[in-house]
C-alpha positions in Angstrom: 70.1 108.6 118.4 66.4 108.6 119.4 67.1 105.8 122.2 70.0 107.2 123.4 67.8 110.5 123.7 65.1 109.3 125.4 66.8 107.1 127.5 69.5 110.5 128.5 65.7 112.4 129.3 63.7 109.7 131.5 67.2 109.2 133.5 66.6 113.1 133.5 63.2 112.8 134.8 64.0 110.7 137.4 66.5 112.8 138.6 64.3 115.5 138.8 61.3 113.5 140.4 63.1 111.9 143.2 66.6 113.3 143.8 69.8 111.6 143.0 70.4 108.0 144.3 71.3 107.5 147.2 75.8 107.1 147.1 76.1 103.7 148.8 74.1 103.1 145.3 76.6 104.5 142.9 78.6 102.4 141.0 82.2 104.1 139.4 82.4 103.7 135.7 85.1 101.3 134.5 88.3 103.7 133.6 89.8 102.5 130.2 93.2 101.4 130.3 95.4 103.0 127.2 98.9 102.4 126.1 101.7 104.7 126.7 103.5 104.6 123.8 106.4 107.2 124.8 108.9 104.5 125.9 108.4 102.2 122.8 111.2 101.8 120.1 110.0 102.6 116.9 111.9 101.6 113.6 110.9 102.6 110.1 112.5 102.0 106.7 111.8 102.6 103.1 113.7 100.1 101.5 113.8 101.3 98.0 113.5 104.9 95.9 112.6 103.2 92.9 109.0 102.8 91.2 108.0 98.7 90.2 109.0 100.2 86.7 112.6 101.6 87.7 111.9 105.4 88.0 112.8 107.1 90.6 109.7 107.3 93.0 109.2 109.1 96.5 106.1 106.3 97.0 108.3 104.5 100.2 109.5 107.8 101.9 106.5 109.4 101.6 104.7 106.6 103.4 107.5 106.5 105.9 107.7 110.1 106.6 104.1 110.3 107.0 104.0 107.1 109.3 106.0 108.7 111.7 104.3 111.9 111.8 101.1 109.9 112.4 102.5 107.4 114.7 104.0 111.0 117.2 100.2 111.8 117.3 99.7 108.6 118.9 102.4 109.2 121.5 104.9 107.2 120.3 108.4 109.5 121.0 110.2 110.9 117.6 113.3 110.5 120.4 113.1 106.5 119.9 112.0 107.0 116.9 115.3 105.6 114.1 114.1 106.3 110.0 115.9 104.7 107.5 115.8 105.7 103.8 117.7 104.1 100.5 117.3 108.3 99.4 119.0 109.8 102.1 116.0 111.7 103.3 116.7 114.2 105.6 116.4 112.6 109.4 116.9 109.5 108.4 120.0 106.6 108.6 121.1 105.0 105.2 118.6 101.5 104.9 121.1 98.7 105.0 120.1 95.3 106.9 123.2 95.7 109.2 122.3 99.3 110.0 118.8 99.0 110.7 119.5 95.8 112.9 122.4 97.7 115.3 119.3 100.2 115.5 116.8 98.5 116.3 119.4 97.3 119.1 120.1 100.3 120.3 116.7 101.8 120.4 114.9 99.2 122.1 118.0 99.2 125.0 116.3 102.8 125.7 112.5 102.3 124.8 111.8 99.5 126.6 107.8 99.0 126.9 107.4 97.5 123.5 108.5 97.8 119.8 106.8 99.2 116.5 108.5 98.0 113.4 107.2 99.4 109.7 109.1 98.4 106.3 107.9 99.9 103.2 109.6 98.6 99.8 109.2 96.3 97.0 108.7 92.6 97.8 109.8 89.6 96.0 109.2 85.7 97.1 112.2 85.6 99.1 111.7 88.7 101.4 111.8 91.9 101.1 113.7 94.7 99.3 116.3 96.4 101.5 118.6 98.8 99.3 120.3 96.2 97.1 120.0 93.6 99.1 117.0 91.2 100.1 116.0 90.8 103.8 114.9 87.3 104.4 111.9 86.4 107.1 114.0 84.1 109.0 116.9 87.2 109.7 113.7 89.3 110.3 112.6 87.1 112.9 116.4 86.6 114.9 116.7 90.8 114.3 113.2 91.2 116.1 114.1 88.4 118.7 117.3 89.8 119.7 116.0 93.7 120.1 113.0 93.0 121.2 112.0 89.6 123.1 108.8 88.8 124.5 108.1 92.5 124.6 105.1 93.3 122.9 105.5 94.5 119.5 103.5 95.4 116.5 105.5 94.6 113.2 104.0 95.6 110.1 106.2 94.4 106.1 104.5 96.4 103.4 105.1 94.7 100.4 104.5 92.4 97.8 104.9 89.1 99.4 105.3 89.7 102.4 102.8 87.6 104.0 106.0 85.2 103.9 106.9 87.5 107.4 103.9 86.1 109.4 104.8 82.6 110.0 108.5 83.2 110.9 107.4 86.6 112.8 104.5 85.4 115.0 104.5 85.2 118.9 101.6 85.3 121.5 102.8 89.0 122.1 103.2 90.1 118.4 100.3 91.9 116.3 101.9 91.2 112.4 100.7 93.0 109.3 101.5 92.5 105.5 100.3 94.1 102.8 99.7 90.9 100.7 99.3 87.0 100.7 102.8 85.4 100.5 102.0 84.2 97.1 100.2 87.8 96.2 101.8 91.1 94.7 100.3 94.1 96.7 99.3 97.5 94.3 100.8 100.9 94.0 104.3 101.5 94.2 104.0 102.9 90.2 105.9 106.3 89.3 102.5 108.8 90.0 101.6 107.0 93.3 102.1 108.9 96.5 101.6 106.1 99.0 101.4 102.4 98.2 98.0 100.8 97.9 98.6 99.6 102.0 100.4 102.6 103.2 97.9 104.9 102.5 95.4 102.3 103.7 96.9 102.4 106.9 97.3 106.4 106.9 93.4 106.9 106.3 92.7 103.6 109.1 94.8 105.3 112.0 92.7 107.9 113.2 88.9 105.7 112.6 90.7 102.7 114.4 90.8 102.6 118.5 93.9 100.1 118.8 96.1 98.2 116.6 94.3 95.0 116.8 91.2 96.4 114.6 93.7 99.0 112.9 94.5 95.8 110.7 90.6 94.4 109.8 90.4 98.6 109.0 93.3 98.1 106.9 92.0 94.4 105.0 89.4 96.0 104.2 89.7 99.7 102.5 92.7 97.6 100.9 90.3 95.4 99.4 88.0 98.0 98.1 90.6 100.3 97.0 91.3 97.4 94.6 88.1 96.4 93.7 87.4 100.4 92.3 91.0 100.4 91.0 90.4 96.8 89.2 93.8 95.8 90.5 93.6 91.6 90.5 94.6 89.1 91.9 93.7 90.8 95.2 96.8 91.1 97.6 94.5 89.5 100.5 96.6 91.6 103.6 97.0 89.4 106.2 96.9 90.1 110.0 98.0 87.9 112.8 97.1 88.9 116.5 98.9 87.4 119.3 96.7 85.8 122.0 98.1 88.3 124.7 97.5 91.0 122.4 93.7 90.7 121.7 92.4 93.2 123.9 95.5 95.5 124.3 97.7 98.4 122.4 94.4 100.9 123.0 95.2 104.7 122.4 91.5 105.7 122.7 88.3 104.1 124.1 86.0 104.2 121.4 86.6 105.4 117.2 85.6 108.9 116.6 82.2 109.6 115.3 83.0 109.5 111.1 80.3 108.3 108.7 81.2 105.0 107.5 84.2 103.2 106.5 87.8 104.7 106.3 87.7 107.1 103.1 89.1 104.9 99.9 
């Protein structure tokens, strides 16, 4: 803060001591350029209403019901906005594979800038947990493909596995993000959790991160040191794959706000 003080007082000084420059001088400051995110499709699901021990748990709705909430104060539209929910939470569709895909059609016919896709559920090798049913990366990939294209799209499979989504998933106008390695179990989906280990990573991440390329290195890492003060091993290891059109894109703000240090663990 000193520099940036003295630098703000001798620009001050200058000012002061010889009048402003002259205008031919003046040089406009670089407007940011940040994404509209009204007239994107938005689709999230909580797979499953059960803890990893069989209880009944609220661990995926409450992370999908949140995720919206947070995702409106972005300015993504709760219009184009389609929740799904194994519990039958109130506003949202029933979560079967064949319900979320004619969805995810239909709400990307009338959002077209771009599509935001978030599952929450248990993972196992094969895919992810959908209901009773398994949802396999390569049906994930033709059900993104077919509603969405080349648009860009962030798609974000929070579970344990699920880095088996990246490969089948990535495009140069994708941003993906799994909760764990595809050979790596991700942490807290038990009976007295409120959000998964990577849900609530990516709750506490939103609001420090600027856009949703370094929303998922904010995400890595209060994952990782969640786990490290948790002692959860073998680390999950999120993964995050950024399309090359993507890089420098999907801004909502120009710079983080001012919070002392790293997203709260």
């Amino acid at each position: 803060m000193g520099l940036g003080l003295c630098v703000a007082l001798s620009a001050a000084a200058l000012w002061l001591a010889h009048g402003p420059a002259p205008a031919q001088e003046a040089r406009p400051r670089p407007q940011s350029q940040f994404v509209d995110f009204s007239h994107w499709a938005v689709v999230l699901v909580a797979g499953d209403y059960r803890a990893h021990s069989g209880a009944p748990s609220k661990v995926f709705d409450n992370g999908r019901r949140d995720l919206a909430r947070a995702f409106a104060k972005l300015g993504f539209s709760p219009a184009n906005m389609a929740q799904f929910s194994v519990d039958y939470d109130d506003g949202t569709q029933h979560a079967g594979i064949s319900e979320i895909a004619a969805a995810m059609q239909t709400v990307a016919a009338r959002a077209k800038d771009g599509c935001l896709i978030y599952f929450t559920s248990h993972g196992v090798p094969e895919g992810i947990i959908v209901g009773e049913t398994v949802l396999e990366p390569d049906q994930m990939r033709e059900m993104v493909g077919s509603a969405c294209g080349s648009r860009p799209s962030v798609i974000v499979m929070s579970a344990c596995y699920s880095g088996a989504f990246v490969a089948p998933l990535q495009s140069d106008n994708r941003i993906i993000m799994t909760a764990a390695r595809p050979d790596r179990t991700s942490f807290g989906c038990g009976e007295m959790d409120h959000y998964t280990f990577f849900d609530d990573c990516f709750l506490r991440a939103l609001p420090v991160a600027s856009d949703f390329p370094g929303l998922g290195g904010l995400v890595q890492q209060c994952v990782a040191e969640r786990e490290v003060q948790m002692k959860a091993t073998p680390p999950s290891e999120p993964q995050v794959s950024v399309g090359p059109n993507l890089v420098f894109t999907l801004r909502w703000r120009d710079t983080p706000p001012p919070v002392p240090g790293n997203p709260p663990t």
